[in-house]
N, C-alpha and C positions, 0 to 999 in steps of 0.2 A: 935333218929337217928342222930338227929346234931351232938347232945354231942360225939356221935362216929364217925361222919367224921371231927369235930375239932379234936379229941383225936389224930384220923390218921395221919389228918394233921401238924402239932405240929410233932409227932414222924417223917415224912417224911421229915420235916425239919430240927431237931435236925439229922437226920442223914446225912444228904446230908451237912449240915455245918460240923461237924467231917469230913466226904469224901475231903472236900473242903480244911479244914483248912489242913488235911495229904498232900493234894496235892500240898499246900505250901509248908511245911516242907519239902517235898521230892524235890520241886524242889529249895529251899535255900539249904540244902545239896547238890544238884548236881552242882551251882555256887561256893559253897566255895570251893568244891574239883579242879572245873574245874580253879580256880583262887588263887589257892595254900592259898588264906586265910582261919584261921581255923585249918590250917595245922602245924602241928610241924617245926618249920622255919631250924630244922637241915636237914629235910629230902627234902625240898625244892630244886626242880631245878633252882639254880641260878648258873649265871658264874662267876665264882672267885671263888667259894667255895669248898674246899678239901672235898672229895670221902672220904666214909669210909673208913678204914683202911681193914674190910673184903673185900669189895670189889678191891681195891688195889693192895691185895694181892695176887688175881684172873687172874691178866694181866701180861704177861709171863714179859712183860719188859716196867713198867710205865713211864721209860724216854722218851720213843717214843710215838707221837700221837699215838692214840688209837680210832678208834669207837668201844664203848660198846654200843648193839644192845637190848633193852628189847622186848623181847615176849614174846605173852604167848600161849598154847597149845589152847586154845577155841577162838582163835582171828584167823578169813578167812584171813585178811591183812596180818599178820603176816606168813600163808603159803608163800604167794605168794611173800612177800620180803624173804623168805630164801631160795627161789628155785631164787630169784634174786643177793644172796649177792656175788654170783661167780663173779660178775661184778664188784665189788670194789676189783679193783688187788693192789697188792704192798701198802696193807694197813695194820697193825695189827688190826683185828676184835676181837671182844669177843663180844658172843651171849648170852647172862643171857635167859633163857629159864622155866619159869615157868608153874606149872600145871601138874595133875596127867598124862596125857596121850601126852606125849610130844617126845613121840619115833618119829611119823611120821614128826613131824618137825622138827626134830634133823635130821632125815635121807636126811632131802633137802637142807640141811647146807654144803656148799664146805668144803675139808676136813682140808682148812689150818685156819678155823675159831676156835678161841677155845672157847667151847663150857662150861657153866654152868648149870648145869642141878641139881635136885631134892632138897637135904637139903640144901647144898651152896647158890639155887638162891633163895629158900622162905626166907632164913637167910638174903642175899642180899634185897629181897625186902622187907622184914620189918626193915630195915634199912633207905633204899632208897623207899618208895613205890613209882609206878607209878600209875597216873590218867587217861592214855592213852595208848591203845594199838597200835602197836607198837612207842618205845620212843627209841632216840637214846643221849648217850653224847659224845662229843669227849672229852679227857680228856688229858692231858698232865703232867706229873710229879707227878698225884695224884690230879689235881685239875680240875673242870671243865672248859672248852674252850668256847665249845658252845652246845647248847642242842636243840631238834629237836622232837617233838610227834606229833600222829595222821598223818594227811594227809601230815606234813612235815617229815615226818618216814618214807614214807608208801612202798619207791620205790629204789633201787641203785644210778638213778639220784638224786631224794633229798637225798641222803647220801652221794653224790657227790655234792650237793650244802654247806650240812654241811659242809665237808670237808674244804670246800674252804674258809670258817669262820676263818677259823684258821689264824694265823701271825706266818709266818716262823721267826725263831730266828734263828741269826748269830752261826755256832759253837763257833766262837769269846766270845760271849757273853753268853756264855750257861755255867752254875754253874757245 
């Protein structure tokens, strides 16, 4: 009778250390993603760093600021900042909109936002992946300005504080 409640014992421990040791593993994967180490350093939200070219080529006119808006279809935040982005007026928006069932979010999007949707934005984001739902960049010329995820995404006023990131340039001085 011992022999088989060491034997138990023993096994209830080999299992609960694997449980343990997964439970690190899972959460050292969710720091490196959340802290872009680990990460492909092209795909990297940093400012100064030139946009894909696919992506680039998605923005009707990349000489102008730009908020490019990532959502995605399975993310609550992400409805309720596209029933909000009516509020960023006089801005060029582009919404990258991933996820299989992303009609209803596309349908809460003002109609002057242009909109990315189905093969384009998975090609986009396996480019670009995002870590955070909803993620915003303002981009300028192709390059990124300033960039914005999670609770800094989440609303038209923080798209309006992004915004203001930015450094107007002189026409004077403009290539």
């Amino acid at each position: 009778m011992d022999r088989v409640l060491a034997v138990a014992v023993v096994v209830a421990c080999v299992v609960l250390t694997v449980a343990f040791l997964a439970c690190l593993r899972g959460i050292a994967e969710l720091r490196l993603r959340l802290t872009g180490r680990g990460v492909d350093p092209s795909s990297q939200l940093i400012i100064g760093r030139k946009l894909p070219e696919r992506l680039v080529g998605l923005i009707p006119d990349p000489r102008l600021d730009t908020l490019i808006v990532f959502m995605s279809s399975t993310c609550g935040t992400c409805l309720g900042l596209a029933a909000e982005l009516g509020k960023v007026s006089d801005r060029q928006v582009v919404a990258c909109v991933v996820g299989d069932s992303s009609a209803e979010l596309v349908a809460m999007l003002p109609p002057d936002v242009t909109v990315v949707r189905g093969a384009e934005a998975a090609a986009v984001d396996e480019e670009l992946p995002m870590a955070i739902w909803p993620s915003a960049i303002l981009q300028r010329d192709g390059f990124m300005v300033a960039v914005a995820q999670g609770g800094d995404a989440n609303s038209a006023a923080a798209l309006e504080v992004l915004w203001e990131q930015r450094t107007v340039v002189a026409k004077e001085t403009q290539a």
